[in-house]
C-alpha positions as CSV (number, residue, x, y, z in Angstrom):
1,X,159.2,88.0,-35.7
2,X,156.6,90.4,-37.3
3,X,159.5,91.3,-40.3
4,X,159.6,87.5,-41.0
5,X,156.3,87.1,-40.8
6,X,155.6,89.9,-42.9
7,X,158.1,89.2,-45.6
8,X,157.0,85.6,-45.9
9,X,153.5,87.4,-46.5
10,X,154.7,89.4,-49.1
11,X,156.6,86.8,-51.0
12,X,153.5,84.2,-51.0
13,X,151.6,87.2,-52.7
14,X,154.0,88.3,-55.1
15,X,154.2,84.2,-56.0
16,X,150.5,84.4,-56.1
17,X,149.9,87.2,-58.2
18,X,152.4,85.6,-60.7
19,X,150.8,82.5,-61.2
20,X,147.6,85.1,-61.7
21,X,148.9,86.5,-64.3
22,X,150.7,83.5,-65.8
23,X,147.2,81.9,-66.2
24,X,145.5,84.9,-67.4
25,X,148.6,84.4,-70.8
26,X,147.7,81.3,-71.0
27,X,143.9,81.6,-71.3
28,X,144.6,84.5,-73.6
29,X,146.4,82.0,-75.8
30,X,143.6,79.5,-75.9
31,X,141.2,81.7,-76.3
32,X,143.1,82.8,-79.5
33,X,143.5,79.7,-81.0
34,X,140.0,79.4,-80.4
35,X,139.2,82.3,-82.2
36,X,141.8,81.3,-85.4
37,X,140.3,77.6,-85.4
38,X,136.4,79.3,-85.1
39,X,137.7,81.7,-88.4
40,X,139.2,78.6,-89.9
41,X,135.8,76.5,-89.9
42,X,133.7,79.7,-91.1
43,X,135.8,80.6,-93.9
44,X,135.8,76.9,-94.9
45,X,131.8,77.0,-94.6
46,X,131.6,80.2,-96.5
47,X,133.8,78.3,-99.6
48,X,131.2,75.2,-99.9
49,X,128.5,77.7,-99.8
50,X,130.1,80.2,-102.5
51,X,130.7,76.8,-104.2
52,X,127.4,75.5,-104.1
53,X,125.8,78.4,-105.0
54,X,127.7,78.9,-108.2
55,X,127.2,75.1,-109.0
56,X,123.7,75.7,-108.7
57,X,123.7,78.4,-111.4
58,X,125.7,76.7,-113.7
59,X,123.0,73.7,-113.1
60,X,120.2,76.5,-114.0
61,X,122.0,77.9,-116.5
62,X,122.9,74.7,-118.4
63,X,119.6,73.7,-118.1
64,X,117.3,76.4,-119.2
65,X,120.4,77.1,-121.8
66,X,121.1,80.7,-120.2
67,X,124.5,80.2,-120.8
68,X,126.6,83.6,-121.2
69,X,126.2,87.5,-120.1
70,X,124.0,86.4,-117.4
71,X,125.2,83.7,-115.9
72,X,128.5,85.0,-115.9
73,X,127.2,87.8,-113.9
74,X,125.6,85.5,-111.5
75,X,129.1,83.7,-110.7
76,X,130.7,87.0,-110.6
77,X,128.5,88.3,-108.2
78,X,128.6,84.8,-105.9
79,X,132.3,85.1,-106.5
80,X,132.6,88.8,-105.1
81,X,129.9,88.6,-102.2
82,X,132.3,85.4,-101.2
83,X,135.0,87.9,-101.0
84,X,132.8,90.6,-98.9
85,X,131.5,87.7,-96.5
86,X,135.8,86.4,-96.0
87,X,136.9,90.0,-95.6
88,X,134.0,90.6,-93.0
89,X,135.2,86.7,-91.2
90,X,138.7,88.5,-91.3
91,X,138.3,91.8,-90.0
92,X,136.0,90.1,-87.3
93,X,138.6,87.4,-86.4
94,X,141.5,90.2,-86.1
95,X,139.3,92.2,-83.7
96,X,138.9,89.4,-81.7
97,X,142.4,88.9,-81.5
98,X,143.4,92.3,-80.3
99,X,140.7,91.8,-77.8
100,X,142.6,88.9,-76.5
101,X,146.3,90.8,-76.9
102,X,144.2,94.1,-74.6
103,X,143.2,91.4,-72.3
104,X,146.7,90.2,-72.0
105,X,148.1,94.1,-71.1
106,X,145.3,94.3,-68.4
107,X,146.5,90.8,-66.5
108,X,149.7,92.4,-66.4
109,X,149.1,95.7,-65.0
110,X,146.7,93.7,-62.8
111,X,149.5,92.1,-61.6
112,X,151.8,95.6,-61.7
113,X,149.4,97.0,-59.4
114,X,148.9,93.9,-56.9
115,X,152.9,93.6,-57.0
116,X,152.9,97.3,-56.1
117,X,150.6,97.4,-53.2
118,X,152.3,94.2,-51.7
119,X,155.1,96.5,-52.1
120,X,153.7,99.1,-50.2
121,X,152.7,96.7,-47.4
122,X,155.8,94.7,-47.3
123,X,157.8,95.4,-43.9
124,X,161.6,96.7,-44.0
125,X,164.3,97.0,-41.4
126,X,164.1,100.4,-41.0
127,X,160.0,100.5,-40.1
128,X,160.8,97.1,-38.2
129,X,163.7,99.0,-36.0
130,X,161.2,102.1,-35.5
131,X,159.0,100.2,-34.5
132,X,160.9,98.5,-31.7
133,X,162.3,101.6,-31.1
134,X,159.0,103.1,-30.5
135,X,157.3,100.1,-28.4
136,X,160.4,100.3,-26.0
137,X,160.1,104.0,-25.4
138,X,155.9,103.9,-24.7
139,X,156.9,101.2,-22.7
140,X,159.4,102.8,-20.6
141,X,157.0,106.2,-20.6
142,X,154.1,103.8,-19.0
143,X,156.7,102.3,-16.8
144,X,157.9,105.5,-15.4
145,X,154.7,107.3,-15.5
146,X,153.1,104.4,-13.4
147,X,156.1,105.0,-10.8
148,X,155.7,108.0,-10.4
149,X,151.9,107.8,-9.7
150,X,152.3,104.8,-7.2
151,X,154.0,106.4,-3.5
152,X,156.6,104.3,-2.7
């Protein structure tokens, strides 16, 4: 009874842990689309500004008839401080992202490991039979040492 019992245990936690771990992927996976559709909306943001920033010096510069050298240096610089800000957005989203894929690896040695000590703790035949074997003999030990200390 206690082998059944046991190995019904066992299964229910190695069921258990999987669905663990199975959840943990898929919040990994949301959590990375979060993180590409959070990228997606800053880099768009970035663009208007970089965009509205050089419209507002070709404004100025049309208007206070600045046109050339300078003005061109001003859109060159909005253009390459765009490029600085998107690489930055980038490098920030990709870290995020391996964050998430490091995340994954720990659910599933989390789950390894609980697999392994259910393992450990899971009953066999063999234990089962010893320990039969060994509750019949301390029982038949207590048996005879009791007759043996009651006169008959």
């Amino acid at each position: 009874m206690q082998y059944i019992g046991g190995k019904a245990n066992a299964e229910n936690q190695y069921e258990a842990t999987a669905k663990q771990t199975e959840l943990g992927y898929e919040q990994n996976a949301v959590k990375q689309e979060q993180v590409n559709d959070k990228y997606a909306l800053e880099q768009s943001e970035r663009i208007k500004q970089g965009m509205l920033e050089r419209a507002k010096i070709a404004t100025i510069s049309g208007e206070s008839g600045a046109l050339g050298l300078s003005a061109d240096r001003l859109v060159s610089d909005s253009f390459m401080q765009e490029g600085t800000d998107r690489s930055s957005l980038e490098k920030s989203r990709q870290n995020e992202i391996a964050q998430t894929l490091m995340d994954g690896r720990m659910y599933q040695a989390r789950g390894e490991s609980s697999n392994a000590q259910t393992a450990s703790r899971e009953p066999t035949l063999i234990g089962t039979g010893l320990q039969i074997g060994s509750d019949v003999w301390t029982t038949s030990n207590k048996a005879k040492t009791k007759a043996k200390a009651t006169p008959a």
